[in-house]
ZATI-555563 format. One line per field, with one value per atom (N, C-alpha, C): x, y, z; atom name. Coordinates in pm, 1 decimal, padded with zeros to 6 digits. Example, Ala and Ser with C-alpha at 12.3 -4.5 7.8 and 13.67 -1.06 7.14 Angstrom:
east = [01319.0  01230.0  01320.0  01285.0  01367.0  01290.0]
north = [-00569.0  -00450.0  -00330.0  -00225.0  -00106.0  00003.0]
up = [00780.0  00780.0  00780.0  00708.0  00714.0  00787.0]
koldren = [N  CA  C  N  CA  C]
END
This chain:
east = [04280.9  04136.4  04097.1  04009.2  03975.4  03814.4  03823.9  03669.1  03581.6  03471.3  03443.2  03324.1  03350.9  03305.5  03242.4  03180.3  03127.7  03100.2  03118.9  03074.1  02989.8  02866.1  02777.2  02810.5  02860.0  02880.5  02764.1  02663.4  02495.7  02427.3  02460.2  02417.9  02399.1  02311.4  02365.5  02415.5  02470.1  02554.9  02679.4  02769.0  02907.2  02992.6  03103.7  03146.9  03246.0  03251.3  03302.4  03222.9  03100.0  02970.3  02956.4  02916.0  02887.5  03003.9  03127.4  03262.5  03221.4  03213.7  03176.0  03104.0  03030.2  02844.0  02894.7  02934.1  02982.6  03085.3  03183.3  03269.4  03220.0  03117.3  03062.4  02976.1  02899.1  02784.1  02934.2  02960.7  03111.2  03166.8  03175.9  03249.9  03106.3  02988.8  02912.6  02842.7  02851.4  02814.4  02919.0  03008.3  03164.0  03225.5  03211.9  03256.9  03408.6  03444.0  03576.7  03537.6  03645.1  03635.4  03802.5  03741.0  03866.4  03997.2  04098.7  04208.4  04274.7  04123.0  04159.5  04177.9  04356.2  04374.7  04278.4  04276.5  04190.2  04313.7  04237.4  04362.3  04424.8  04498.7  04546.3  04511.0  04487.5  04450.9  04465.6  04557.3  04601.3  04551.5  04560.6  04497.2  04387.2  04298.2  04185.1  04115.6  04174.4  04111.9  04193.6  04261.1  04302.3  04214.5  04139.5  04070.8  03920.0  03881.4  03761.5  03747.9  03891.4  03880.3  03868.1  03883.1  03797.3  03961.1  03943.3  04075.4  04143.5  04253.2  04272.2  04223.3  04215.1  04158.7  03984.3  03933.3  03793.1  03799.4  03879.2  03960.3  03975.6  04049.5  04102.6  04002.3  03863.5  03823.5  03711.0  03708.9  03583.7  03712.7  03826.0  03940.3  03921.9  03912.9  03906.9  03804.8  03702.5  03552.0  03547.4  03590.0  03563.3  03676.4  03792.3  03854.0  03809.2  03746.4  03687.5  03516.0  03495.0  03372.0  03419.4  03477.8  03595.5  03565.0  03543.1  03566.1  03701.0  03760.1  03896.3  04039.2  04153.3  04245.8  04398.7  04434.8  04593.7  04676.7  04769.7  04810.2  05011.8  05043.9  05184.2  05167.4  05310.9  05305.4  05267.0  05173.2  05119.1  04973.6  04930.8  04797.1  04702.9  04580.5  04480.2  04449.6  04342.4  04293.8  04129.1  04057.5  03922.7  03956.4  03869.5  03906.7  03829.6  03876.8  03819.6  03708.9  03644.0  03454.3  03509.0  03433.2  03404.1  03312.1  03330.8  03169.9  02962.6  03020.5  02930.6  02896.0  02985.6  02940.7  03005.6  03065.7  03172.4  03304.8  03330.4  03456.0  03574.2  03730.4  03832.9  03922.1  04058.9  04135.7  04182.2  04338.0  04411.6  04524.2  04575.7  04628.5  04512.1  04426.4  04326.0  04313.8  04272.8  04250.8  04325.2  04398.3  04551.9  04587.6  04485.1  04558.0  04611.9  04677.7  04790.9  04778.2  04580.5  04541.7  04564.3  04578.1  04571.2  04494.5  04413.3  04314.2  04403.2  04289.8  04395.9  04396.7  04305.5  04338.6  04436.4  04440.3  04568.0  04716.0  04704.0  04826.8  04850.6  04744.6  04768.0  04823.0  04809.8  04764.9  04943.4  04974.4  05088.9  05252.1  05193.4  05247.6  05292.2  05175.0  05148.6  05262.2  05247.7  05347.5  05508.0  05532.9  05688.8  05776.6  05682.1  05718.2  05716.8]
north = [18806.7  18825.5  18950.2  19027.0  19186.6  19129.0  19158.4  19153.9  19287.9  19302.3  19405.3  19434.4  19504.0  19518.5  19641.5  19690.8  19846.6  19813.0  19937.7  20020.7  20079.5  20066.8  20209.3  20244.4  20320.9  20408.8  20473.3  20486.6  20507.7  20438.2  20328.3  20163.0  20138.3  20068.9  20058.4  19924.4  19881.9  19764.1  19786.8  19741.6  19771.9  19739.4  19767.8  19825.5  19691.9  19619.1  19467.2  19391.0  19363.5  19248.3  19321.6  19429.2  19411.5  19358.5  19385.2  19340.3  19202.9  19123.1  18997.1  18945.1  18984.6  18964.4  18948.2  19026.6  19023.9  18919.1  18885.1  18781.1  18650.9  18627.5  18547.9  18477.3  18568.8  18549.5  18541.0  18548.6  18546.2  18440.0  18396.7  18252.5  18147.3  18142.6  18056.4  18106.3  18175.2  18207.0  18085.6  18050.1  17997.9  18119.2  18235.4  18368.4  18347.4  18327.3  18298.6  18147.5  18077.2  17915.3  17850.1  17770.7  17721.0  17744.9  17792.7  17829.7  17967.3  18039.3  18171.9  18228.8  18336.8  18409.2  18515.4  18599.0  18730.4  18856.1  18970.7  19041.6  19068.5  19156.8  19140.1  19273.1  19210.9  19349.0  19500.3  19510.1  19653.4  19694.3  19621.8  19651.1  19670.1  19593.3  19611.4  19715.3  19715.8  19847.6  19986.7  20015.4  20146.5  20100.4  20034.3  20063.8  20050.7  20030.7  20022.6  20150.2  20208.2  20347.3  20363.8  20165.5  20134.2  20124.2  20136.2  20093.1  19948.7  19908.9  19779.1  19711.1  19721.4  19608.2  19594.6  19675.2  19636.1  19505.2  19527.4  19417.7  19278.9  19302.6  19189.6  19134.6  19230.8  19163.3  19094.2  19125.3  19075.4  18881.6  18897.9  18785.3  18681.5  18744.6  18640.8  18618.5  18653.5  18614.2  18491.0  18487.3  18415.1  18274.7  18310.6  18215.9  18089.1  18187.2  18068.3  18030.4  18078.1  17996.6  17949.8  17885.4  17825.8  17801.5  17927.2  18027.5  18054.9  18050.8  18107.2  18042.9  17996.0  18006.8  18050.9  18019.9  18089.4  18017.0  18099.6  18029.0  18119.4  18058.9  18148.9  18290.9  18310.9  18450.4  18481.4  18415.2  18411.4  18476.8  18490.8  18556.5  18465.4  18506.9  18414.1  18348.4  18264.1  18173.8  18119.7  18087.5  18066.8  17867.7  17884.5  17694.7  17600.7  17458.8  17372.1  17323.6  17273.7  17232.5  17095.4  17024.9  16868.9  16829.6  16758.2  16653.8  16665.6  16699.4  16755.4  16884.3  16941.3  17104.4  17177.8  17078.0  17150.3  17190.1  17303.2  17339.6  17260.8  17208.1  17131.7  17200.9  17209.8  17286.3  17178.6  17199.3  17179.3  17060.5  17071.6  16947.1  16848.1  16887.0  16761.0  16703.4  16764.7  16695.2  16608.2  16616.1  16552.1  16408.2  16415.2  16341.5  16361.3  16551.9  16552.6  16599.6  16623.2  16639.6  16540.9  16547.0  16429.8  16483.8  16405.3  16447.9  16421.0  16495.6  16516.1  16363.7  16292.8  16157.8  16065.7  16092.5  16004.8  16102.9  16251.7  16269.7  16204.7  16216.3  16160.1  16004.4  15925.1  15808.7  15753.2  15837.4  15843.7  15904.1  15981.6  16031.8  15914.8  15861.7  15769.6  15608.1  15601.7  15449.3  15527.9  15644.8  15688.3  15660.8  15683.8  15651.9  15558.2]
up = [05835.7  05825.7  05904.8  05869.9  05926.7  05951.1  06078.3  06103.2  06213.7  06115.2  06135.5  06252.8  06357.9  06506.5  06513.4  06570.4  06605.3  06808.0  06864.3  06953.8  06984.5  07085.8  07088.7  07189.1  07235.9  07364.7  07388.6  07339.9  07378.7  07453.9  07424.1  07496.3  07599.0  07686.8  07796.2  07807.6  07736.4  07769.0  07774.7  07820.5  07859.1  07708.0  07704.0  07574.4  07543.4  07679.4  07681.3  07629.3  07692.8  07633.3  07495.2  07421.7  07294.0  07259.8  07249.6  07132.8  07155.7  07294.1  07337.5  07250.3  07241.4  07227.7  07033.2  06990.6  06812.3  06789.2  06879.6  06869.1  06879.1  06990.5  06982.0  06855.5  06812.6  06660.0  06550.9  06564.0  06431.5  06461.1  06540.8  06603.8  06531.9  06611.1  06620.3  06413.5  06368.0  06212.4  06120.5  06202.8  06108.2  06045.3  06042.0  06014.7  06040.2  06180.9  06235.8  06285.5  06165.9  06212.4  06259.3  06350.7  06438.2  06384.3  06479.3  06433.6  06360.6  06324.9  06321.7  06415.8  06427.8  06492.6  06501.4  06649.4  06657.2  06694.0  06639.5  06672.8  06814.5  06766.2  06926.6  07058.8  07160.7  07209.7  07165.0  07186.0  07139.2  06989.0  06884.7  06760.9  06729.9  06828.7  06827.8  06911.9  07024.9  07052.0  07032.8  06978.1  06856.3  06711.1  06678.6  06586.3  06616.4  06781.1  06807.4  06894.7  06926.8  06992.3  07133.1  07204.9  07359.8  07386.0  07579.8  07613.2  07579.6  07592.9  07626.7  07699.6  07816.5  07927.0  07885.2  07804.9  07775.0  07662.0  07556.2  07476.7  07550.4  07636.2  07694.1  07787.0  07812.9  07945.0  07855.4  07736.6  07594.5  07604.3  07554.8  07512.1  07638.3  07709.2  07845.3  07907.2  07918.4  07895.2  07762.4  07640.6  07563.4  07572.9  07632.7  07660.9  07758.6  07892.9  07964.0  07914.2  07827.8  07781.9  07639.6  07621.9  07547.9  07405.4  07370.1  07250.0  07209.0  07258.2  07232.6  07316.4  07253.8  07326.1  07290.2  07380.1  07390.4  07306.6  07219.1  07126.9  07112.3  07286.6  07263.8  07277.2  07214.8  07158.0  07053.6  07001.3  06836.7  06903.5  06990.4  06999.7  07062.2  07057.4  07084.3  06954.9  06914.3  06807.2  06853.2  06750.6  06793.0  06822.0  06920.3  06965.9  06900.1  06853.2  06745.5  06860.4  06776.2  06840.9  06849.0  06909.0  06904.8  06880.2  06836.2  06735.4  06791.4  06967.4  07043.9  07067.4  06929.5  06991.4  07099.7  07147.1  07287.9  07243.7  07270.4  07248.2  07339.8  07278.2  07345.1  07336.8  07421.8  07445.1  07387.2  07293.8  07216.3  07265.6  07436.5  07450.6  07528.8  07579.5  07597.9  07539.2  07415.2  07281.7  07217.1  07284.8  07207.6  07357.0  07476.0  07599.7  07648.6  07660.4  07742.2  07874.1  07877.2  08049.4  08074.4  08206.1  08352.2  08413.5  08489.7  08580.5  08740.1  08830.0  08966.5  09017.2  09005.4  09023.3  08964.2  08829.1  08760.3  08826.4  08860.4  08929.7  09039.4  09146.7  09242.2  09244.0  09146.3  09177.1  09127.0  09006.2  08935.1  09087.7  09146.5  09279.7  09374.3  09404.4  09501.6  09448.0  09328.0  09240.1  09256.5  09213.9  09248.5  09411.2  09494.7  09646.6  09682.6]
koldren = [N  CA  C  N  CA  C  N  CA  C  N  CA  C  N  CA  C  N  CA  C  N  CA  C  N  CA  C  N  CA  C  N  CA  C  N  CA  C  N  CA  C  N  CA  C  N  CA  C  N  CA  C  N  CA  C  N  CA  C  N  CA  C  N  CA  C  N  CA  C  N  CA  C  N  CA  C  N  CA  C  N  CA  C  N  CA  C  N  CA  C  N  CA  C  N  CA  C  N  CA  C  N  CA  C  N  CA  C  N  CA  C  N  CA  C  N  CA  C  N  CA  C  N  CA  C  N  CA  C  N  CA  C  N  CA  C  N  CA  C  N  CA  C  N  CA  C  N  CA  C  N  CA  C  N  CA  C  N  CA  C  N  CA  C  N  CA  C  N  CA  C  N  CA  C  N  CA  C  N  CA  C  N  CA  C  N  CA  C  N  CA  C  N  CA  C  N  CA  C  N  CA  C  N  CA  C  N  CA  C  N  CA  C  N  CA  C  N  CA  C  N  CA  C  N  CA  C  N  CA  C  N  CA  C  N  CA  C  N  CA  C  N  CA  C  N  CA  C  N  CA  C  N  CA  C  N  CA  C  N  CA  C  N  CA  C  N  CA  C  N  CA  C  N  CA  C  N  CA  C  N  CA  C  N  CA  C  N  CA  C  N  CA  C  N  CA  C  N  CA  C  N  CA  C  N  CA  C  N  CA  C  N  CA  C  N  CA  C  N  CA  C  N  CA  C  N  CA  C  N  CA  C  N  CA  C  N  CA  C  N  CA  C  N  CA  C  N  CA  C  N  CA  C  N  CA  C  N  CA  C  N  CA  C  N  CA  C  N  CA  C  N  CA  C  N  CA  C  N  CA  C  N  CA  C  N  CA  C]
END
């Protein structure tokens, strides 16, 4: 999927929050729906013309507002919603968090 981004370097917004700011409305449009990969740093910014780390600092901004996650060496991917509108990370979702209490508590029965 090619999705199409622009730059204003006129702007005064930083060249991170707009790519941000467009990823976001494309995410929340269903434009990019759960499980679509995004490109990958480097591709994207050689065709947006910005450094990398502006790329990445747009990818990781959206990761922790959980838009997006890590998916390997396969890239990032847009993250599935929950029934509430909240975005879930992929093994929560599945039960495979523990909270620091069930570690602890799981700690505490081994000894």
């Amino acid at each position: 999927m090619e999705i199409k981004l622009r730059v204003n370097r006129k702007s005064p917004q930083s060249l991170t929050k707009q790519i941000t700011d467009q990823l976001i409305d494309l995410i929340d449009r269903g434009v990019m729906t759960a499980g679509t990969f995004v490109p990958s740093e480097r591709a994207l910014a050689n065709t947006l013309g910005v450094a990398r780390n502006v790329v990445r600092g747009s990818y990781e901004y959206l990761s922790k507002g959980g838009k997006l996650e890590g998916a390997g060496s396969a890239g990032r991917k847009v993250r599935a919603k929950t029934s509430r509108g909240k975005t879930t990370r992929s093994g929560a979702a599945k039960g495979k968090a523990k909270t620091t209490a069930a570690r602890k508590k799981s700690a505490s029965k081994k000894r």
